[in-house]
Structures are given as structure tokens and as C-alpha cells.
C-alpha positions, 0 to 999 in steps of 0.5 A: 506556491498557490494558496487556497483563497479564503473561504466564507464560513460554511464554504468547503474546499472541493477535492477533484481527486485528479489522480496519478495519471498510471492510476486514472488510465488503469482498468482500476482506476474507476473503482478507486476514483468511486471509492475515494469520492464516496467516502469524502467528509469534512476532516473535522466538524468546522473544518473547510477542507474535505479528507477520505476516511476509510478503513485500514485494510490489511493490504493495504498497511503491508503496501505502506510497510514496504514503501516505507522500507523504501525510504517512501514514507516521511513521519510527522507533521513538521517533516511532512510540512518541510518535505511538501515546502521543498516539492513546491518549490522545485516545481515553481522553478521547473514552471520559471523554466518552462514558462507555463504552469503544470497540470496538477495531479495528487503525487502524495498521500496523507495518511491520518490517523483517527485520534487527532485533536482539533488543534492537531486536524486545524494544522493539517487542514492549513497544510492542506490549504497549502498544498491541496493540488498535489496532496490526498488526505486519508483518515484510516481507522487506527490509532496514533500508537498503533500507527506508530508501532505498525511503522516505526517500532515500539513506543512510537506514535505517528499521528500523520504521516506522509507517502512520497512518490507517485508510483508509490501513490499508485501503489497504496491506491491500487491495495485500497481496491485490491483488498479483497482479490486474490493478490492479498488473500494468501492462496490455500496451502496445497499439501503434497499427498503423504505416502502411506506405508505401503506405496512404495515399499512394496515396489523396491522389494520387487525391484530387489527380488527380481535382481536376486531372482537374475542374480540365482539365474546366472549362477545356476547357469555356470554351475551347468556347465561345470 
């Protein structure tokens, strides 16, 4: 594992925001990679490493819901920190195997929420020290609680919490763009035109009329003949 080298007091740690590559060669990937570095701030007022705060969009926690329904998604600190310990690890071995180094490239998402206390946000920035390479850290604008209660039911808090995968990754970077398209506004309901009254039952009484009018017709007939 890679840790950060120290830094003199003032110094910050600089993300690159070496994004996922399907996200990078995708026609939005430009429009994410503005988006993220345009909202870079220190993750608390001392700290030394950098986090995106943005807004939570609506899109944006529903693609989150559906990771987590895929097993994509892993709550709370020691869990996350446990999680990242075993990836590191796998890729070392891979790097012994391979015998070169890997370029790096985001593959987890840290998802934070806005009411941490600096105690809490100087055990995430050590974590991040660690882990800075693979590992994009987001500020969202809800609470602990409410975090809680979107994910993991009533009564449930989540302070952070971490996205697995990279193509999940890319999915929750995609929604950050995609919330104002026409993917995440539900289209207008098109209502079918009610039938009045009228329309059509003057219709099937023609129809009626018409057979009743064949029907005298041959009747008339056998009766002629008689």
C-alpha cells in the first residue's frame, strides 16, 4: 500500500480526478470532470486533503438505491476502511505477479455526509492519505440521518459511506450530469382521448340497424314466394 508523504502544514493534497476510464472516454466525460474539479475544497477548514461538495441530486440518490440494492455499496467507516485494506492488497499481489505498478484510476466513491465532526472528517482524511489514488471523496448536502433513512431504513444513520466498483463508479458519476436530461424527469403522462358518449354508440347502432334491415329483407322474400 502507498501512503501519502507528509506534507508541511498548508501544503494540500491535489486530486487528479483520473476518472474511471469508460467515464473519461465517454461523450460526458468532460462535463463530469469540469463539474468535479469546479467544486474542490478542503474536506474540513485545517485539512490537507481536497473533497467534492455538491448537491444531492434526486438522480443521483435513486442510481445510489439501486447500487446499493446490488450489494455495491458498504456503510460506515471501519467496514469501508476494511473493504479498501483487502483491494489494496489484491492489487499489490497482482503488481508482485506482473512485476510493474498499475496506473491508477478512481474505482470507489466516498460518499459523506454534511454533518461530520472534525474528529470524524480528520479519520476520513487519514483514510484518504491512504487510499488517495483509487478513492473520490463527495460531500452531499443531507444529513447523517437522513442519509441513513434513504438506505438503510428507519433509525439508521450513515455518516459515510462507500460505492464499490467501477462501473457502479461510472454510474453515479453519469447521474451527477444527467440530472437535468430527460433520463431523470419522468415524461408527461399521455392520456388516451376519453370516448364521449356519443362516439360510438351511434356506430354500433347502425351496425344493429342494418342487420335488422337484412334480416326484414329476407324475410319479405320467403314470404313472396309463398
Amino acid at each position: 500500500m502507498n501512503r501519502q508523504k507528509p506534507l508541511r502544514q498548508g501544503e494540500t493534497v491535489k486530486s487528479e480526478l483520473k476518472l474511471p476510464r469508460m467515464v473519461e472516454s465517454d461523450p460526458r466525460g468532460p462535463a463530469i470532470k469540469e463539474l468535479l474539479s469546479h467544486n474542490l475544497k478542503k474536506l474540513w477548514a485545517k485539512a490537507q486533503t481536497e473533497a467534492v461538495f455538491l448537491p444531492a441530486s434526486e438522480k443521483f440518490i435513486k442510481t445510489l438505491q439501486l447500487e446499493h440494492k446490488r450489494g455495491r455499496i458498504v456503510r460506515g467507516f471501519e467496514s469501508i476502511e476494511r473493504s479498501l485494506e483487502i483491494q489494496a492488497h489484491g492489487l499489490s499481489l497482482i503488481d508482485e505477479k506482473t512485476g510493474g505498478q498499475r496506473g491508477t484510476r478512481v474505482s470507489r466513491l466516498l460518499i459523506i455526509s454534511n454533518d461530520g465532526a472534525e474528529r470524524f472528517m480528520r479519520n476520513v482524511e487519514s483514510l484518504l492519505f491512504d487510499h488517495v489514488d483509487r478513492v473520490l471523496s463527495l460531500v452531499i448536502n443531507i444529513d447523517s440521518e437522513t442519509l441513513g433513512q434513504m438506505f438503510f431504513g428507519a433509525g439508521k444513520t450513515a455518516k459515510v459511506m462507500m460505492l464499490e466498483h467501477k462501473e457502479s463508479v461510472a454510474n453515479a458519476l453519469f447521474s451527477l450530469v444527467d440530472g437535468e436530461g430527460s433520463t431523470s424527469k419522468p415524461k408527461p403522462e399521455t392520456k388516451t382521448p376519453e370516448k364521449t358518449g356519443n362516439s360510438e354508440k351511434p356506430w354500433k347502432e347502425a351496425v344493429k340497424a342494418r342487420k335488422k334491415l337484412i334480416k326484414t329483407a329476407k324475410k319479405s322474400k320467403k314470404t313472396s314466394k309463398k
